[in-house]
C-alpha positions as CSV (number, residue, x, y, z in Angstrom):
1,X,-3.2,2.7,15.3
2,X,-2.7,-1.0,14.4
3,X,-6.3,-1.5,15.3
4,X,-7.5,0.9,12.7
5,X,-6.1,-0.6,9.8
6,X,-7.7,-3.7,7.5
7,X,-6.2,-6.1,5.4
8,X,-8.9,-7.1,2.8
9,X,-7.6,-9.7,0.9
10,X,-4.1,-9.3,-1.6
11,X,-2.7,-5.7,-1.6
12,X,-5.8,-3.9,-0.5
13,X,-6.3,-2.4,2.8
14,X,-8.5,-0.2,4.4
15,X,-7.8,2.5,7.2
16,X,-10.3,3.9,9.5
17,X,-9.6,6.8,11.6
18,X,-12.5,9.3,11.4
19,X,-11.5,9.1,7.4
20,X,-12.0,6.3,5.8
21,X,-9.1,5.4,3.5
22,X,-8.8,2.7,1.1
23,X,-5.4,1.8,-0.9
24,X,-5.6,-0.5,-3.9
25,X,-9.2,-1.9,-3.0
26,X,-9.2,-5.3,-4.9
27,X,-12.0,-7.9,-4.8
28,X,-14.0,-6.1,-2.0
29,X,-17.2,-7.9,-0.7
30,X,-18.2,-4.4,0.0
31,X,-17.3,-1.8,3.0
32,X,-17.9,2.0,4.2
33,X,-17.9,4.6,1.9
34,X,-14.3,6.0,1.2
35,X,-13.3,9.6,1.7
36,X,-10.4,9.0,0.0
37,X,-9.1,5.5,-2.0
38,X,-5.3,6.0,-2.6
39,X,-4.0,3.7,-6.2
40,X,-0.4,2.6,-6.2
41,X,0.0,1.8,-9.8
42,X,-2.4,0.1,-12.7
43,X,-1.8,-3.6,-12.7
44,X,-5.2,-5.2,-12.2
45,X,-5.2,-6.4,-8.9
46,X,-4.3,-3.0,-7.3
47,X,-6.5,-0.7,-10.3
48,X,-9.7,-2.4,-10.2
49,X,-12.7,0.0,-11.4
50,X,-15.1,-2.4,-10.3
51,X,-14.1,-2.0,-6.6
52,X,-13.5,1.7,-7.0
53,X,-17.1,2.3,-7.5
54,X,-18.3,0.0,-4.5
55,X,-16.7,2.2,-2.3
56,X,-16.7,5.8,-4.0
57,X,-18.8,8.3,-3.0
58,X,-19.8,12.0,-4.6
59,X,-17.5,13.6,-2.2
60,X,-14.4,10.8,-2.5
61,X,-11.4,11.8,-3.9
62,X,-8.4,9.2,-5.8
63,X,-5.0,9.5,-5.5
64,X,-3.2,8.2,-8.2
65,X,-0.5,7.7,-10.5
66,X,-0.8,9.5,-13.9
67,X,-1.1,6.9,-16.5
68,X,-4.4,5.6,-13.5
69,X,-5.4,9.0,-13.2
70,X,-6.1,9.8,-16.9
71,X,-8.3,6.3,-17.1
72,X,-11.1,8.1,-14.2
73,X,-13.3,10.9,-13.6
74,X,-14.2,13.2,-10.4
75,X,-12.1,14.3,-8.0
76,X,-8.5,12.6,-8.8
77,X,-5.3,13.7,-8.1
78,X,-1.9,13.1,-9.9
79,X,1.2,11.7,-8.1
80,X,4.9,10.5,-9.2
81,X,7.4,9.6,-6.8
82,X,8.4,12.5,-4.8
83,X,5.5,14.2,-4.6
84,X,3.5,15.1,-0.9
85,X,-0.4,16.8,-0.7
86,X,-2.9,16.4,2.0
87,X,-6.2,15.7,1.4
88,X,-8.5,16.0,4.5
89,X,-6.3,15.4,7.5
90,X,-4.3,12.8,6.1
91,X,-0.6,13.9,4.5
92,X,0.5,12.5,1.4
93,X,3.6,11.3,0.4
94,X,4.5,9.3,-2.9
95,X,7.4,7.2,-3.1
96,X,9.2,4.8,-5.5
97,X,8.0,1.4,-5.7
98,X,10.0,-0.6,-8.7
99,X,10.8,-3.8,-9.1
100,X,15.0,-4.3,-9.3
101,X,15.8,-7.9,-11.5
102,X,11.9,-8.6,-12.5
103,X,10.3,-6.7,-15.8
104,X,6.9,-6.5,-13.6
105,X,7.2,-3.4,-12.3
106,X,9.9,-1.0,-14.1
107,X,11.2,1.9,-12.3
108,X,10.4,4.3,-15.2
109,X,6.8,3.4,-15.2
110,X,7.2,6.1,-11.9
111,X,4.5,4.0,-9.9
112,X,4.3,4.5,-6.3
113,X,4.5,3.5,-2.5
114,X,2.7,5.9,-0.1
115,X,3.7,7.4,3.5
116,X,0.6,8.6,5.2
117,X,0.6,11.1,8.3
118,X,-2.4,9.8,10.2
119,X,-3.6,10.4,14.1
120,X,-0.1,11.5,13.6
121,X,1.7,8.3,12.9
122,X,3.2,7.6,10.1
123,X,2.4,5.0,7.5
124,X,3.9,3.1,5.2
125,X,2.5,1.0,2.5
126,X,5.1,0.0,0.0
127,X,2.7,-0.7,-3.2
128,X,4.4,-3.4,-5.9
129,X,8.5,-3.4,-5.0
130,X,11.3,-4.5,-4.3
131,X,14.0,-3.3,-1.6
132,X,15.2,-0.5,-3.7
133,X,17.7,2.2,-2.2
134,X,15.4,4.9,-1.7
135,X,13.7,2.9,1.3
136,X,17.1,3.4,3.2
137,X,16.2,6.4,3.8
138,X,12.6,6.3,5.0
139,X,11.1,6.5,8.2
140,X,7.1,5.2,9.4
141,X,6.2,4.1,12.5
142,X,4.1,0.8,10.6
143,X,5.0,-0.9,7.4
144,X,2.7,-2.3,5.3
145,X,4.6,-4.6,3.0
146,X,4.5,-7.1,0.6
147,X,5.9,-10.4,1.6
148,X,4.7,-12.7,-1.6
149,X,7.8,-13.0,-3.9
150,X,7.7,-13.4,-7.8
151,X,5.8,-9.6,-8.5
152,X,7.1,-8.0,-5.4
153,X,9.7,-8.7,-1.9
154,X,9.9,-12.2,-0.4
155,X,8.7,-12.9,2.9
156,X,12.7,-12.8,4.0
157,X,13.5,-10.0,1.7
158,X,10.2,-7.8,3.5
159,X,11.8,-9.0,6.8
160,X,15.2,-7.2,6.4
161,X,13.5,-4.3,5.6
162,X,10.9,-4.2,8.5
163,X,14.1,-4.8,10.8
164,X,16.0,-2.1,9.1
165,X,13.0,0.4,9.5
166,X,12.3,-0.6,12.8
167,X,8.2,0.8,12.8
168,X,6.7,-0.1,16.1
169,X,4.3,-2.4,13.9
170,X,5.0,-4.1,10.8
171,X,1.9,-5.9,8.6
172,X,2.6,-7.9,5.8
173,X,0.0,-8.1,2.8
174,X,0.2,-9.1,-1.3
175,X,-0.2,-12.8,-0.6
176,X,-3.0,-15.3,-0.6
177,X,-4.8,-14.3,-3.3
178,X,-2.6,-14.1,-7.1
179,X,0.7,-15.1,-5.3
180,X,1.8,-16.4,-1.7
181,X,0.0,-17.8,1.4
182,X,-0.4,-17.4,4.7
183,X,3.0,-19.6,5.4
184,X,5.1,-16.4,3.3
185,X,3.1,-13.8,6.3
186,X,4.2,-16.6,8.8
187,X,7.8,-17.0,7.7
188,X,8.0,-12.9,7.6
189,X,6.7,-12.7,11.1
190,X,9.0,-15.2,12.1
191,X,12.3,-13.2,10.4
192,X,11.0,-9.7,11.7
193,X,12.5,-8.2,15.3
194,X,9.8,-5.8,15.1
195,X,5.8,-6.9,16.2
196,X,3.9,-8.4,13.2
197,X,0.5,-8.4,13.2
198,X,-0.8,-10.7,10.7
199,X,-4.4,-9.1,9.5
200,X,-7.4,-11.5,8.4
């Protein structure tokens, strides 16, 4: 499954398994059409219109946040934290993603990590967060998680979490582009006890 999925620069990532799914698309030089582009929350770098409509097709459908959700048209669907739908063959889950000592991401604001069921693994992309208790109890066979301090985890901070999780594959993204570099994916490979696979 590692080999279907695509880190496209910062947050966004693209995953390609007869759907072809897109979360926070940011900056994209282009790419296949999306069946279905999954938003985590409505900071810039992760809600970018622009790269919506590169990708979007008449038949795509946007899972979102609410306070996203209400700024786009067509076929969008509402989340919060909590909340599971399946769209296609790939199942849905929402779950918190909040910052715990920085103002960046507020836990009230409700926006959202995602657990995807796909080819019947399980997913897990974290979105903008820190290591907040609700992760202690989650389970994905690969985490997707941000390793570039200041807005989100450090590249240690991502680490404990990977090892705590124990996926069979962990990939770290968020750096490189706004915030951290390719020594923060380095140093969290380095820290994990799980397989890394550093995308790029």
């Amino acid at each position: 499954m590692v080999e279907k999925i695509f880190w496209l620069g910062h947050s966004s990532v693209r995953i390609q398994s007869g759907t072809v799914l897109y979360i926070d698309p940011f900056q994209l030089a282009g790419g296949p059409e999306a069946d279905l582009i999954l938003i985590t929350h409505a900071h810039h770098d992760h809600f970018s219109p622009e790269d919506i409509r590169k990708i979007r097709g008449k038949e795509t459908v946007i899972v979102t946040t609410p306070d996203v959700a209400e700024q786009l048209t067509g076929e969008v669907r509402s989340v919060r934290p909590g909340d599971r739908l399946t769209v296609g063959p790939v199942a849905i889950e929402a779950v918190p993603a909040y910052n715990l000592d920085k103002p960046f991401h507020p836990k009230k604001n409700g926006w959202v990590g995602f657990i995807l069921t796909v080819d019947g693994k399980r997913i897990y992309y974290a979105g903008d967060t820190d290591d907040v208790p609700e992760m202690q109890a989650l389970k994905a066979d690969i985490a997707i998680l941000p390793v570039g301090g200041a807005y989100t985890m450090t590249a240690a901070e991502a680490a404990t979490v990977a090892n705590r999780l124990r996926p069979e594959a962990a990939i770290p993204v968020h750096y490189g582009t706004i915030v951290g570099s390719a020594d923060d994916a380095r140093r969290f490979a380095e820290l994990c006890r799980v397989p890394v696979f550093i995308k790029g």
